[in-house]
Every structure is written in structure tokens, then in C-alpha cells.
N, CA, C and O atoms as CSV, one atom per row, in Angstrom:
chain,resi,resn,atom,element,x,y,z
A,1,UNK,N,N,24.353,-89.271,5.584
A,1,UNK,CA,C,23.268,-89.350,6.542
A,1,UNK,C,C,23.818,-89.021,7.926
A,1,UNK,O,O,24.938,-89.370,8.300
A,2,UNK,N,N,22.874,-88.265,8.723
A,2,UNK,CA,C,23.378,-87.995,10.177
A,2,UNK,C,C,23.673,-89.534,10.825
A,2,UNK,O,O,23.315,-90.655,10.466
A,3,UNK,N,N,24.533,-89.027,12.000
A,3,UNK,CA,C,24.459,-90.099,12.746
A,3,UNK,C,C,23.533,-89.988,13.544
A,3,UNK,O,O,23.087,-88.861,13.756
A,4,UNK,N,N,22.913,-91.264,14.294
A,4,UNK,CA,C,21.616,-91.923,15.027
A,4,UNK,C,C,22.089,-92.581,16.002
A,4,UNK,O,O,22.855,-93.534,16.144
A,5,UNK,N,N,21.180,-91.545,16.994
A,5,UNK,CA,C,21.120,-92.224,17.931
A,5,UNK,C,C,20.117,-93.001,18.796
A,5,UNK,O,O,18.975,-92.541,18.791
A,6,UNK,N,N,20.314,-93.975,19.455
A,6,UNK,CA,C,18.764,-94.425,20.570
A,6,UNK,C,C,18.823,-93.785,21.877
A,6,UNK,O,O,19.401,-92.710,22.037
A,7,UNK,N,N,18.534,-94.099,22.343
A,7,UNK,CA,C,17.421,-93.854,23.692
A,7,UNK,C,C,16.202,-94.256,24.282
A,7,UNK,O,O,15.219,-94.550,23.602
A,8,UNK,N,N,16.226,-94.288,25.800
A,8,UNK,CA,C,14.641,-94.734,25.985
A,8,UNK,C,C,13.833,-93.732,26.539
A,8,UNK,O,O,14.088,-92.895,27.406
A,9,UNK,N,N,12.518,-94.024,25.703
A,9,UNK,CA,C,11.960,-92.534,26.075
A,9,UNK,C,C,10.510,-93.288,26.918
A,9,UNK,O,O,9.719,-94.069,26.391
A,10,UNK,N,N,10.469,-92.732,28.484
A,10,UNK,CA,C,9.304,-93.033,29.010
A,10,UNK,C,C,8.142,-92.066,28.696
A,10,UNK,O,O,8.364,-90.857,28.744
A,11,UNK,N,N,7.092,-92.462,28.422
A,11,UNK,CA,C,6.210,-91.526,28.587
A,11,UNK,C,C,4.746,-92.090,28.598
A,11,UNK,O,O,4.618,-93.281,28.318
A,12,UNK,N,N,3.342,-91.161,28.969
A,12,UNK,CA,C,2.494,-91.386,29.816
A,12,UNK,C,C,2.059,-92.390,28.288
A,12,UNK,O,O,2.367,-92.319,27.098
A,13,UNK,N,N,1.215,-93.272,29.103
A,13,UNK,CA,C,0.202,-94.610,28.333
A,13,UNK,C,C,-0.731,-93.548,27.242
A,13,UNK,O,O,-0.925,-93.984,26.107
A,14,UNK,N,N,-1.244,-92.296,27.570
A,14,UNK,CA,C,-2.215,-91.989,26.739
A,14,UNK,C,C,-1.646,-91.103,25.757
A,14,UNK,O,O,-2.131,-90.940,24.637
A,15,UNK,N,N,-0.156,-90.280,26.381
A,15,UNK,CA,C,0.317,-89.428,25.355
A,15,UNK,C,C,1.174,-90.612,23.891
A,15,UNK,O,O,1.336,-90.428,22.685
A,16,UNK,N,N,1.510,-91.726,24.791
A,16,UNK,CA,C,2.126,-92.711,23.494
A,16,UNK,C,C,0.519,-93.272,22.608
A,16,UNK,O,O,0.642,-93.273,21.383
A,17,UNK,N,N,-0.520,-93.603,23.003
A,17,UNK,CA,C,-1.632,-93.834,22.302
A,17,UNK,C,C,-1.943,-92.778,21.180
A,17,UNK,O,O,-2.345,-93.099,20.062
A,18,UNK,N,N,-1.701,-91.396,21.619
A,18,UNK,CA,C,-2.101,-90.580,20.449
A,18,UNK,C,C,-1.184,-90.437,19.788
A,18,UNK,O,O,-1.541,-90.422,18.610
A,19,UNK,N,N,0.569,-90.234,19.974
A,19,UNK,CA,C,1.294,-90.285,19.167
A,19,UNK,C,C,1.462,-91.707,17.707
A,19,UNK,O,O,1.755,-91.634,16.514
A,20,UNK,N,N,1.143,-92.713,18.516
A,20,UNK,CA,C,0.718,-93.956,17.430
A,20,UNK,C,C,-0.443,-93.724,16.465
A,20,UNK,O,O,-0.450,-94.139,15.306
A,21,UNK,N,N,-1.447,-93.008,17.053
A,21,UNK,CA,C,-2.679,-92.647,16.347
A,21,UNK,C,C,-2.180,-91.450,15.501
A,21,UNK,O,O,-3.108,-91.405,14.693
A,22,UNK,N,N,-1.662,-90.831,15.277
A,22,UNK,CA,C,-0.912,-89.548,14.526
A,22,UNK,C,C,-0.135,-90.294,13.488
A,22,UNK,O,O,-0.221,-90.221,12.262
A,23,UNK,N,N,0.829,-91.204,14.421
A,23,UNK,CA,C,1.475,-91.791,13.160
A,23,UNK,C,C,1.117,-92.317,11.947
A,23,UNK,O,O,1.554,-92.096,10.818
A,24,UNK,N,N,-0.281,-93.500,12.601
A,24,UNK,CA,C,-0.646,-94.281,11.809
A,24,UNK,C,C,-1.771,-93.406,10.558
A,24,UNK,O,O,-1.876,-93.787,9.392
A,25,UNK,N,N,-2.381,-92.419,11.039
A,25,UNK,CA,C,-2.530,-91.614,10.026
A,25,UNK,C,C,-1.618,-90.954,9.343
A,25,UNK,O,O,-2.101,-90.836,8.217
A,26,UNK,N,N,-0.489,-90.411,9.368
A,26,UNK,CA,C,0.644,-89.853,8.776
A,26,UNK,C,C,1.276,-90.816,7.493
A,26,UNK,O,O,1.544,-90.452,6.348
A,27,UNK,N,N,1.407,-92.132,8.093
A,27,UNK,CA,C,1.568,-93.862,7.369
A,27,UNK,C,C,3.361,-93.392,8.035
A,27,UNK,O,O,4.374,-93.514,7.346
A,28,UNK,N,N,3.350,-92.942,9.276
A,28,UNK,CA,C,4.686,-93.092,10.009
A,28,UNK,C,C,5.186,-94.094,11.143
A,28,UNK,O,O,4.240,-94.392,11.873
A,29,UNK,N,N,6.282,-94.656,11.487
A,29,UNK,CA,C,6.464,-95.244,12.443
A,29,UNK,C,C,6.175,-94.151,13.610
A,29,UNK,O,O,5.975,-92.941,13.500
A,30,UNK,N,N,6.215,-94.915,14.676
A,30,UNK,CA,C,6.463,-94.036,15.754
A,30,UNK,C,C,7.378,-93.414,16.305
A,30,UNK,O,O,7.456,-92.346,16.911
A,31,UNK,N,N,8.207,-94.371,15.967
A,31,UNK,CA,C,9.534,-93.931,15.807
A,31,UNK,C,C,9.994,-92.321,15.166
A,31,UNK,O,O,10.614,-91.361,15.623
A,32,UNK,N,N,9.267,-92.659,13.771
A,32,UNK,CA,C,9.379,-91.459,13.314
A,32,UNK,C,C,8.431,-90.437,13.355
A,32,UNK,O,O,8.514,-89.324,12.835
A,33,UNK,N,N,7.832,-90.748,13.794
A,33,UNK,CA,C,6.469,-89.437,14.278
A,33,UNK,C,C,7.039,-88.695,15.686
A,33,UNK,O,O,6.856,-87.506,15.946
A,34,UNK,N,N,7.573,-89.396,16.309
A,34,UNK,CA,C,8.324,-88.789,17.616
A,34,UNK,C,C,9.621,-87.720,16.932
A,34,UNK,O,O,9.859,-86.545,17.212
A,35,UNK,N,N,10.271,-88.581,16.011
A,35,UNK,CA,C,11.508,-87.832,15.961
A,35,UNK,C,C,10.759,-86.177,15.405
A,35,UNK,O,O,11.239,-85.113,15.795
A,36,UNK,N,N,9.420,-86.255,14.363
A,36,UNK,CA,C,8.969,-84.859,13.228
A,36,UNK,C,C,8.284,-84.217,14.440
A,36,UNK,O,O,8.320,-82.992,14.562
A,37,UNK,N,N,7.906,-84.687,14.988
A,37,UNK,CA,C,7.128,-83.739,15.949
A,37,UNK,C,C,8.228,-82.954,16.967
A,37,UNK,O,O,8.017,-81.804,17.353
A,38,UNK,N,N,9.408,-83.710,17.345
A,38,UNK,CA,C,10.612,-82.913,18.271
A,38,UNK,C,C,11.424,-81.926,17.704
A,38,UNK,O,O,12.048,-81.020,18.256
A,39,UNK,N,N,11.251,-82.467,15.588
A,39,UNK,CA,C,11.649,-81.406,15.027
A,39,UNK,C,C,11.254,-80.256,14.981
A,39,UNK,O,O,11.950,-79.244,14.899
A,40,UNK,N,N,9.630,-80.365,15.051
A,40,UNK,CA,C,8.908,-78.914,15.008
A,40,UNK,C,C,9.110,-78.051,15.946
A,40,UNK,O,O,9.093,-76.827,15.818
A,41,UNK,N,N,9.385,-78.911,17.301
A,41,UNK,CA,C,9.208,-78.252,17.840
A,41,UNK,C,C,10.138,-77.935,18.404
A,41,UNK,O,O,10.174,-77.613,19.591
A,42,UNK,N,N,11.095,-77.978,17.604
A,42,UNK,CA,C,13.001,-77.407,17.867
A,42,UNK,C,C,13.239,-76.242,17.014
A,42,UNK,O,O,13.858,-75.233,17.355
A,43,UNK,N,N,12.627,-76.492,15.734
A,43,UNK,CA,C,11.961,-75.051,14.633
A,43,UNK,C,C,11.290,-73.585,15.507
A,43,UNK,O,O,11.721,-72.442,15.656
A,44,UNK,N,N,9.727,-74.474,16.078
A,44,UNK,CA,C,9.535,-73.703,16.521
A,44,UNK,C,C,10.014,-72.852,17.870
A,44,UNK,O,O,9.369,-71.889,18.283
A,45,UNK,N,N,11.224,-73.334,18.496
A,45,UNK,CA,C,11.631,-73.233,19.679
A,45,UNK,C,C,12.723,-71.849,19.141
A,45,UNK,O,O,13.104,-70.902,19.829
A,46,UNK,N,N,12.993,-72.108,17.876
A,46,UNK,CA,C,14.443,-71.595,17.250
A,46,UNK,C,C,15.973,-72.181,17.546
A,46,UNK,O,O,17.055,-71.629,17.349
A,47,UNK,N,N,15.701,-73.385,18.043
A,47,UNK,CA,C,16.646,-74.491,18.997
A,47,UNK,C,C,17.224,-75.037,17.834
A,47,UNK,O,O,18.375,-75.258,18.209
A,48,UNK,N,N,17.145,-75.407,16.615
A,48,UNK,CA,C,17.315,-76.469,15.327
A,48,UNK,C,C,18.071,-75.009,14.468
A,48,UNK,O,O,17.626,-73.968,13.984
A,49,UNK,N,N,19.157,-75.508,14.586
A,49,UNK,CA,C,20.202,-74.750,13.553
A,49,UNK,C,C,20.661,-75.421,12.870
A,49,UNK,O,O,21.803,-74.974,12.763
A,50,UNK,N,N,20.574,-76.364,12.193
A,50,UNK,CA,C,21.336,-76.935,11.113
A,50,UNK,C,C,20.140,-77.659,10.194
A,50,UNK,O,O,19.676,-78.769,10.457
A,51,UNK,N,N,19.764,-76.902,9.169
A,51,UNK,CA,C,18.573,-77.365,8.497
A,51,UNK,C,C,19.311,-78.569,7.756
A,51,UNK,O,O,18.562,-79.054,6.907
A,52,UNK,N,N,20.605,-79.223,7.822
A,52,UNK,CA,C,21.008,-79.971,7.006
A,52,UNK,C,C,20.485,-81.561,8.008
A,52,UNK,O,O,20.659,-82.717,7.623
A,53,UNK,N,N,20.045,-81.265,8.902
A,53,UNK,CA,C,19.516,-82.577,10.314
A,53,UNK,C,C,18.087,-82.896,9.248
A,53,UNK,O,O,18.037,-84.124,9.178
A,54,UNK,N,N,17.124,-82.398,8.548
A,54,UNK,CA,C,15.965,-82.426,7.615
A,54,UNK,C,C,16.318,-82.618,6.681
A,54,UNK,O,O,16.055,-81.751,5.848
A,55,UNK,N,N,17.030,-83.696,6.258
A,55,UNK,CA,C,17.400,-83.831,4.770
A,55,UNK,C,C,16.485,-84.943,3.987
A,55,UNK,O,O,16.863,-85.437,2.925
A,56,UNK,N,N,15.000,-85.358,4.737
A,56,UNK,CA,C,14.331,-86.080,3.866
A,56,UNK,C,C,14.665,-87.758,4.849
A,56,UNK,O,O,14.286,-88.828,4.374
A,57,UNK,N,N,15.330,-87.684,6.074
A,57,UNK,CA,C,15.122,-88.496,7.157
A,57,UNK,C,C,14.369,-89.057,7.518
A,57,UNK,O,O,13.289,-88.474,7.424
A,58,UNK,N,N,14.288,-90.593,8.209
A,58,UNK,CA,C,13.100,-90.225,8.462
A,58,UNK,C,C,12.751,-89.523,9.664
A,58,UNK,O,O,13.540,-89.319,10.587
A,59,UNK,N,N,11.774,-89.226,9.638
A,59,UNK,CA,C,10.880,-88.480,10.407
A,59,UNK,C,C,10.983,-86.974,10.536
A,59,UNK,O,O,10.498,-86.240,11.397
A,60,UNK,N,N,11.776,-86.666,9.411
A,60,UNK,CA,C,11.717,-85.265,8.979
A,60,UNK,C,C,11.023,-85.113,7.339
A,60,UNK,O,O,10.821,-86.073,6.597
A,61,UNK,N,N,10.744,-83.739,7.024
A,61,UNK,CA,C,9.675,-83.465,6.376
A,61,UNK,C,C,10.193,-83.373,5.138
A,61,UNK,O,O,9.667,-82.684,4.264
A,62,UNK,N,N,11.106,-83.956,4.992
A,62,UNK,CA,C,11.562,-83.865,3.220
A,62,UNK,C,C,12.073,-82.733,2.826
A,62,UNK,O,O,12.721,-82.721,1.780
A,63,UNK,N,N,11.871,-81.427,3.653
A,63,UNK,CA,C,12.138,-80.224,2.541
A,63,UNK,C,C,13.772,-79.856,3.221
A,63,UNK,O,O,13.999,-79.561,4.394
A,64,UNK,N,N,14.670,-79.965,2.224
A,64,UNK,CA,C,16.368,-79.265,2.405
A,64,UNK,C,C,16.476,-78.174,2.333
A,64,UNK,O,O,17.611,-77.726,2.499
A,65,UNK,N,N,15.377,-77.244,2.056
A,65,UNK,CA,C,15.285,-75.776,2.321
A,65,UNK,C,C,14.815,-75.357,1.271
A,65,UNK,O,O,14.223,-75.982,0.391
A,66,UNK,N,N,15.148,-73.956,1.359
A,66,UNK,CA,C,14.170,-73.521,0.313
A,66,UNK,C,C,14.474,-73.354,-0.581
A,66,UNK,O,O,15.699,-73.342,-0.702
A,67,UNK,N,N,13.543,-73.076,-2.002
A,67,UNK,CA,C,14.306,-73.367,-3.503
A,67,UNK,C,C,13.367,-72.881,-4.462
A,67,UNK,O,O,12.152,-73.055,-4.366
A,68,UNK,N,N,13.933,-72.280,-5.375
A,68,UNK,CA,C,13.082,-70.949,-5.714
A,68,UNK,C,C,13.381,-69.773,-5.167
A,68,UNK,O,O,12.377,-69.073,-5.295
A,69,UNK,N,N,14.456,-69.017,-4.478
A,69,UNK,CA,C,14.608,-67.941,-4.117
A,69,UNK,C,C,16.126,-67.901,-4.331
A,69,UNK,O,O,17.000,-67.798,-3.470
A,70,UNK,N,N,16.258,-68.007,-5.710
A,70,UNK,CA,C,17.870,-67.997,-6.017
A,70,UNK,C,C,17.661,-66.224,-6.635
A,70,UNK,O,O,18.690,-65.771,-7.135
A,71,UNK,N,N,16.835,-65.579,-6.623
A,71,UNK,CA,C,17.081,-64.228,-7.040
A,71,UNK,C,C,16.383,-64.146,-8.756
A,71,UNK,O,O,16.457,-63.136,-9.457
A,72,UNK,N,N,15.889,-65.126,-9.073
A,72,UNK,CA,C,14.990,-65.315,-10.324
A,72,UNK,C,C,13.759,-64.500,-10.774
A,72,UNK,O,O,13.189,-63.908,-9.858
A,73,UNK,N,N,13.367,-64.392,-11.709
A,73,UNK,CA,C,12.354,-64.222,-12.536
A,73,UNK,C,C,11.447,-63.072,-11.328
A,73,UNK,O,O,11.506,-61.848,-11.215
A,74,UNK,N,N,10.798,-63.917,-10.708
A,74,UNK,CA,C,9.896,-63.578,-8.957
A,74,UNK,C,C,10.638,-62.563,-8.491
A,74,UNK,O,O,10.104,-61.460,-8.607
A,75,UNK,N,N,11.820,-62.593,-7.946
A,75,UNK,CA,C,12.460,-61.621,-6.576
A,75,UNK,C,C,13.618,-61.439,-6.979
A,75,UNK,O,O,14.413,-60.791,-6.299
């Protein structure tokens, strides 16, 4: 497992209200709804180079990459 770290993260009263409301539909802490959402958007940044940080963590999305494209049957 990676190592973990804390921190304190300030942020506005209404942006932490919807992140709790995300979570609690997700059935995530907030904790971990903060961490999947910084992932995405380290993905989508192209910032997140080590797909081995998503290994099913929490607050990452379970998938260790991709599987099914070993050169099989398909491709």
C-alpha cells in the first residue's frame, strides 16, 4: 500500500457541503471522495503517472489498469 499522508485542507462552507453530498451518494467518506475526485483530476490534468497510486485505495476507483488487451482473441 502507498504511503499516506495528512494535511489540512481549508475550503469554502458550500464547496465542503457538496463534496459530503457526492460522497454520501457515492457511500464514500469524505475523506475519500476528496482524495477520487483529485485523482481525476490529476488523470485528467495528465499530472498522475504512476497508475500503481489506483490500486483499489481508498478513494480511488478500483481499476489497476487495463486488462483484456494482452494481444488476445479481440486485438
Amino acid at each position: 500500500m502507498a504511503d499516506r499522508k495528512s494535511f489540512l485542507l481549508r475550503a469554502d462552507a458550500a464547496v465542503l457541503e457538496a463534496m459530503q453530498r457526492w460522497a454520501n451518494d457515492d457511500l464514500r467518506s469524505l475523506n475519500a471522495q476528496v482524495e477520487f475526485v483529485l485523482r481525476g483530476a490529476l488523470r485528467a490534468a495528465g499530472r498522475l503517472q504512476t497508475p500503481a497510486l489506483d490500486d483499489g485505495a481508498p478513494g480511488g476507483t478500483g481499476e489497476t489498469g487495463k486488462t483484456g488487451e494482452t494481444g488476445g482473441a479481440d486485438g
